[in-house]
N, C-alpha and C positions, 0 to 999 in steps of 0.2 A: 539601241542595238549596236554593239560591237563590232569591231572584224578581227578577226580572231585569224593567226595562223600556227598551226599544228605542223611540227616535225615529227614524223613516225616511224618509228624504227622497226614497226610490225608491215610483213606483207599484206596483200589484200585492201580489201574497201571500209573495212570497221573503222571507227574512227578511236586512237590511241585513248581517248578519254572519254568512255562511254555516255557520261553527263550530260555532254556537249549536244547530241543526238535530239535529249528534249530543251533544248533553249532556245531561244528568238534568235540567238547570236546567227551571225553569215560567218563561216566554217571555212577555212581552207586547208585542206592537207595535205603535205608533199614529203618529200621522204630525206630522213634524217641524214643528208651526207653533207661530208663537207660541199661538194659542189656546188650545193642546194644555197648555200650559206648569201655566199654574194650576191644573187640575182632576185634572191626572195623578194615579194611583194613586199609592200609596207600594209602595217597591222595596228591594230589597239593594245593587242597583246598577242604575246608569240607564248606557244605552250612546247617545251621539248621534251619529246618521249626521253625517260631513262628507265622505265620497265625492263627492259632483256638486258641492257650494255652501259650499266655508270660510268666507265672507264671513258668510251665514246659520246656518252649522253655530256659530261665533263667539259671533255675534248671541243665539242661542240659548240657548247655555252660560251666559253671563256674566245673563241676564234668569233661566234656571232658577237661579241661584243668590239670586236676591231673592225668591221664591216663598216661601220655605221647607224646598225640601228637602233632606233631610240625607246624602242615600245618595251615596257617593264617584260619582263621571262618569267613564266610559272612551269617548274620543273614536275613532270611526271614519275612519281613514283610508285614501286609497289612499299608495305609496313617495313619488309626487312630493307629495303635503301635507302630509308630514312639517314639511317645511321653512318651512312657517310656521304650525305652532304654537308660542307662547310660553306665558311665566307670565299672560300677560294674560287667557287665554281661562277660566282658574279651573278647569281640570280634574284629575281624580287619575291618569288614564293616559291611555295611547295604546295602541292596536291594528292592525294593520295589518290589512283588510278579509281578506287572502290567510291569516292565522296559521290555524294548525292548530287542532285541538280539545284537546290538553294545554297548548298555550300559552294559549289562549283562559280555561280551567280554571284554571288559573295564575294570571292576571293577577285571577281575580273574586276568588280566594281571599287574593291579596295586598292589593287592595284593601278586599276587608272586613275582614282584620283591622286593617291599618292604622288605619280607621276605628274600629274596636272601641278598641283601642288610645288615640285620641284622644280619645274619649268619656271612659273612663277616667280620662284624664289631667285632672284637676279642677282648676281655676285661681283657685278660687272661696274664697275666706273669709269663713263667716258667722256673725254672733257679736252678739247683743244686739241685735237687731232688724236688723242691716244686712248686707247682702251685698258684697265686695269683687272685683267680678272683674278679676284681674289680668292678664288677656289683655288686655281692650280696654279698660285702666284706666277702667273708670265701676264705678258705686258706688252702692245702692238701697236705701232704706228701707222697708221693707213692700211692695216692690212698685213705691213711686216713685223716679223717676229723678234723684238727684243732679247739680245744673247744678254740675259742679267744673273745677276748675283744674286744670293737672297738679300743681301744688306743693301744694296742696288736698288733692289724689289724694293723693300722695306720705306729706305728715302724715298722715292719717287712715289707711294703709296703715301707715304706722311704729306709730300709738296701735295699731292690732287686732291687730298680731304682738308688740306687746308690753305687753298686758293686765296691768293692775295698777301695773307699773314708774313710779317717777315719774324725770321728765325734769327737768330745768333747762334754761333756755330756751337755755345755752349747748350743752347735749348735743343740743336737739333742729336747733340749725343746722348741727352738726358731721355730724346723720346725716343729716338731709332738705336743707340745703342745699349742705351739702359746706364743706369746710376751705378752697377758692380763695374765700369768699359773703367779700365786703368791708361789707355791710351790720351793723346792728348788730342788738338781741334785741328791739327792738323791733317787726321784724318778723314774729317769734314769735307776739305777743299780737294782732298784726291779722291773721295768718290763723287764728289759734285761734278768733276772734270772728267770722271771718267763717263758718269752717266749725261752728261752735255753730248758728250764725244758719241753716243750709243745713239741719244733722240736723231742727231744729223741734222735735218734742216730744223728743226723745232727744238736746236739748244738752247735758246733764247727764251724760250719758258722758263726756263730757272735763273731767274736775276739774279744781279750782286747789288746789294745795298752796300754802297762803301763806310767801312770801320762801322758798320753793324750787323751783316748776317748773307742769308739768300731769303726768296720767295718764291713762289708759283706765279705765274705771271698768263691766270686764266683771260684767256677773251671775254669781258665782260658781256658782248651777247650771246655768249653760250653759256649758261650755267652749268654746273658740275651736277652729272646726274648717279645716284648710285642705287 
């Protein structure tokens, strides 16, 4: 059994998704305004009417998705509002207001797992004080937010997947800037220094090997988890 919560953009007691009526799911319905947005319960799945108002049903989606919440969105439509939902409106399905109660069933079940599945899916490596998340390349020290570069990103991404290993400044262009980088190694040592300069007290992670290169300088009892 689900919880399920419904934005409704129709007055009255009906519920925006007729389906819903014979399922096991527990049902909440509240009304489609922005206000509603913030204070919403937390749900398995959030269903948002766009039967009468795409424009607002839109509007909607894309503002609940800066809230905070996490539960997949299955958008309510009638046949002809099909035709203008895109990737833009940020939702996980679509339903046709008319679908039956196995389809309806269907669709919660697909999208929760898929969610599950997501969550799951860890993007994250954290390892000696810092976190790397590799989805939306940023990168955190205890908590604080790393002002990086993508090429920043990139080294410091290379040093945590590969703990210990030392580099020479010709290996680390060959892997972080690529074999086309006409630059010389000298550009090695000024993003090394600038990203020392960024960790703060954890610059000492990135060691100098002298007349051979850098490394990662993991805490051998914390493994590198990814």
């Amino acid at each position: 059994m689900a919880q399920l919560l419904v934005f409704s953009s129709a007055p009255g007691g009906s519920l925006a998704l007729p389906a819903l009526e014979l399922l096991s799911h527990r049902v909440r319905q509240i009304p489609a305004q922005t206000a509603q947005l913030a204070s919403a319960p937390g749900a398995d799945v959030v269903f948002m009417d766009g039967r009468n108002d795409l424009a607002q049903a839109k509007a909607l989606c894309r503002i609940l998705a800066t809230t905070g919440h996490e539960a997949p969105v299955v958008l309510i439509v009638t046949e002809g509002g099909l035709a203008a939902v895109t990737s833009e409106w940020g939702v996980d399905d679509v339903v046709l207001v008319s679908a039956g109660p196995a389809e309806v069933d269907a669709r919660i079940r697909l999208v929760i797992g898929r969610a599950a599945a997501a969550a799951s899916a860890d993007t994250s490596i954290q390892t000696s004080g810092i976190t790397i998340d590799e989805a939306s390349y940023s990168a955190k020290v205890g908590g604080r937010a790393l002002d990086l570069t993508y090429k920043e990103f990139q080294l410091l991404h290379f040093f945590a997947t590969h703990p210990s290993r030392v580099f020479t400044r010709e290996q680390l262009l060959s892997e972080v800037w690529g074999y086309d980088y006409f630059g010389g190694t000298r550009t090695v040592d000024v993003h090394v220094r600038r990203l020392r300069a960024k960790l703060g007290d954890l610059e000492q992670l990135i060691g100098t090997v002298r007349n051979v290169g850098y490394r990662f300088n993991v805490h051998e009892e914390e493994p590198i988890a990814g």
